[in-house]
C-alpha positions, 0 to 999 in steps of 0.5 A: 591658893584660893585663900589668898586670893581672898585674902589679896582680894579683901585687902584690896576692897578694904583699901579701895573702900577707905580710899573713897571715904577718906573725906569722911573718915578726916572729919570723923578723926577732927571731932570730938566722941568716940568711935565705938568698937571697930567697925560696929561703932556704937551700933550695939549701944542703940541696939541695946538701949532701954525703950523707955530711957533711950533718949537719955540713953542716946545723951549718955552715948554722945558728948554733952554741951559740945558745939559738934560731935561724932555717933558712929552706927556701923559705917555710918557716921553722923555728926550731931550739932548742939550749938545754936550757930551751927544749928542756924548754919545746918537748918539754913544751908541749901545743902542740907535739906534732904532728910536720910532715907534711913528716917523717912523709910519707916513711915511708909510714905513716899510722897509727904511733905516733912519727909520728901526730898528734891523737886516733890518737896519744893512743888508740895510745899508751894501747894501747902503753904496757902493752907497755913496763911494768916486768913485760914489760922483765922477760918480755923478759929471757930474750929478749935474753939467749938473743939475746945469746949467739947473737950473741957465738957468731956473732962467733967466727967473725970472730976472725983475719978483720981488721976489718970492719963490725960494724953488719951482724952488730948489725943482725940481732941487733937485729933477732931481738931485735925479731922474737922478743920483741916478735911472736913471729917467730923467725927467721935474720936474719943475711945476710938480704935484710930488713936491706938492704932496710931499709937502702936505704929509709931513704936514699930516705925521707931523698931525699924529705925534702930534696925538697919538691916530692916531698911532694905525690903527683902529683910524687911517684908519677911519680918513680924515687924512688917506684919505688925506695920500693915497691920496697924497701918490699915485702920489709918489708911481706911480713915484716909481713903474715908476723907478723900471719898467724902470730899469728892461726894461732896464736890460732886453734889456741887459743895464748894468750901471757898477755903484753902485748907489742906484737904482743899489744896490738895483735892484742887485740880490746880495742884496735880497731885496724883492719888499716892501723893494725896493719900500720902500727904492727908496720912502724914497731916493727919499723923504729925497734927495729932501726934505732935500737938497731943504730945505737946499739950500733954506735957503742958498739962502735965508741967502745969499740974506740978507746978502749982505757981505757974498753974495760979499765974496761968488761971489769973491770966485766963479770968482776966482775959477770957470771958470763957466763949471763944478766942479770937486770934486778936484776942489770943495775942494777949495771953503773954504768960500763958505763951510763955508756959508753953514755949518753955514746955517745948524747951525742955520737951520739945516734940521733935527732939532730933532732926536728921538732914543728908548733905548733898554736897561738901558743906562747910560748918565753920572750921569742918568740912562736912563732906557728901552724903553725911547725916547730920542729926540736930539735936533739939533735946540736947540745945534746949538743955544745954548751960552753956546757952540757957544757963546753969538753971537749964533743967528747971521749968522757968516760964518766965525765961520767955519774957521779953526781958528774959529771952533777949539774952538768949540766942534765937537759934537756941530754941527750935522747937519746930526746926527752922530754914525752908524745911521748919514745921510748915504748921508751927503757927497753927499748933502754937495757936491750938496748944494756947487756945485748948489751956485757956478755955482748960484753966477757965473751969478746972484746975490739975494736979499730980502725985508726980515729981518734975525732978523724977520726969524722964523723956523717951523718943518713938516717933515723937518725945514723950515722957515715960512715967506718962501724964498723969493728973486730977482735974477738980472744978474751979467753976460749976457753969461748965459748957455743955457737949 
């Protein structure tokens, strides 16, 4: 009696539940992919998946070169957008400016700005947007600039050492960058324990991502992964409390920048913010400053090295417009070839491969009809590397595809590097301006190479891209009069 109640009453919750998610299983049966095995979907494929290789892994799982397709991960089904269009329709649409909380929960920050939702979001971009106007890129120029050639110093010391990975000596320049310009924190990152705290949180945000059952608090508080969280966690948020105590020490003994920068906007009375949503918003500055242009520069440096023409035409364009001081944001504009290497290094290695966005109401994408709650994930990897838009040499670094007379016959929906509509990269402007300015003054003392082979270069996803067989090079002298620390 009491097993077929069960039974009736299981049944009738099956039913029940297929009913209110009708809409979702009629767009899933309209497109294209698999459904993975019943109920699980591709869970246990993610489950699976090689650390190292995952973002190959997770391309081999979802159909290639098509215009919209279907992931399932347990009940939940994400349709994955590799066309320029509806890439331009999703990252534009009022509807689908939310980002799943299954992405933001990871980094255990409530109140940021590339991860919050709703009215936070819309009052901390209006705060923020004053800190990336042209007249404060401009006020930053001296900082990248003194950076820069502290940087290019440093790297005298790696001359006759061998090869070795360049991310870690990027990392602390892209921090110092971070810290000096944008919160007045002036400080010796190189070697520091910050970055290789930052580099373990990152790989545990992205173990949670893959564990679903990890999203709900009680689960998630009583695992190691907590415990190795908090742990890496705490040497960040004491640099964070050090920049807020700092700047309220100086306004205290009357100091007044006069600037919008970030700390500025958001320590100003003005803004309101609460104490969480300041910690929050300097926590993922810092974290999205450094990571993302690191990852970036790296991978520039890295591409150059390989190819040895790009590097000969980089180093011509740098003698001929660099007098090897500073570079100003007038004279920045006239690096062309130099623009173009790293636009086409973002292509290929784009530093946020995917962006994930929830529907918020029923969304049409031309013939589907995209109903609520449904996550989207926009998948700048794949387009960037998709024939179909770029061509049949989509895999090869070709830097000129970006000139003028090149790029013209390519979609500008194409290339995302920083997303796009309200929610694109809020400091896009400022980090191509960092990665350009660091190579210039790089390539006007050095040059790279690498025993490494492009056709043998992999990309692997934590927070950000990364290239799993890591960046590294030789760097020897190309001129003596190096400027000194």
């Amino acid at each position: 009696m009491i097993l077929s109640i069960l039974v009736i009453f299981s049944i009738v919750f099956y039913l029940n539940y297929r009913w209110k998610r009708r809409k979702v299983y009629k767009i899933a049966d309209a497109l294209p992919g698999s459904n993975g095995y019943p109920i699980f979907g591709h869970m246990f494929s993610f489950l699976r998946m090689n650390y190292e290789d995952n973002l190959n892994e997770a391309m081999r799982i979802i159909p290639r070169n098509l215009p919209i397709a279907k992931v399932w991960t347990g009940n939940v089904l994400f349709v994955v957008i590799e066309s320029p269009e509806l890439s331009h329709q999703l990252l534009n649409s009022s509807s689908c400016l939310k980002i799943p909380f299954m992405f933001s929960r990871p980094f255990l920050a409530r109140y940021a700005l590339p991860i919050c939702n709703g009215e936070v979001w819309q009052r901390h971009r209006k705060i923020l947007s004053h800190s990336f106007k042209v007249q404060v890129l401009n006020d930053l120029m001296p900082t990248i600039n003194e950076k820069c050639q502290r940087f290019v110093a440093k790297m005298k010391s790696q001359i006759g050492c061998g090869e070795f990975n360049i991310l870690h000596h990027i990392a602390a320049l892209a921090m110092e960058t971070t810290m000096k310009g944008s919160f007045y924190y002036d400080k010796d990152f190189y070697g520091n324990k910050l970055i290789d705290d930052m580099d373990r949180a990152k790989i545990f945000m992205i173990k949670r991502m893959a564990r679903p059952w990890l999203n709900f608090e009680f689960f998630f508080q009583r695992s190691q992964l907590y415990q190795d969280i908090k742990k890496s966690f705490a040497l960040i948020h004491q640099h964070v409390d050090e920049i807020i105590k700092l700047y309220e020490t100086n306004r205290a003994n009357g100091f007044v920048s006069g600037k919008m920068n970030i700390i500025d906007q958001l320590m100003s009375e003005k803004s309101n913010l609460t104490k969480d949503e300041i910690r929050d918003e300097i926590y993922i500055f810092l974290f999205a400053g450094y990571e993302t242009s690191s990852m970036a520069l790296a991978a520039v440096f890295l591409l150059i090295a390989i190819h040895k023409d790009v590097q000969a035409k980089v180093i011509e364009e740098v003698d001929e417009l660099f007098d090897g001081e500073n570079v100003s944001m007038e004279n920045l504009s006239k690096f062309k070839y130099v623009d173009y290497v790293v636009k086409e290094t973002l292509r290929l290695f784009p530093t946020i491969p995917i962006v994930p966005r929830k529907v918020t109401e029923d969304f049409q994408l031309n013939e589907y009809t995209i109903p609520k709650d449904t996550i989207l994930l926009e998948f700048i990897y794949a387009l960037h590397r998709n024939p179909q838009v770029w061509g049949e040499d989509v895999l090869e670094f070709k830097p000129e595809r970006f000139a003028p007379e090149n790029y013209q016959k390519i979609d500008p929906n194409a290339f995302v590097p920083f997303a796009g509509g309200r929610r694109k990269c809020i400091g896009y402007k400022y980090a191509m301006n960092f990665l350009k300015i660091v190579v210039i003054h790089f390539f006007k003392y050095y040059e790279v190479s690498s025993s490494l082979k492009y056709k043998d270069l992999t990309a692997k996803m934590t927070v950000t891209l990364e290239i799993a067989q890591k960046y590294m090079v030789s760097v020897q002298h190309r001129k003596k009069n190096v400027p000194a620390i």
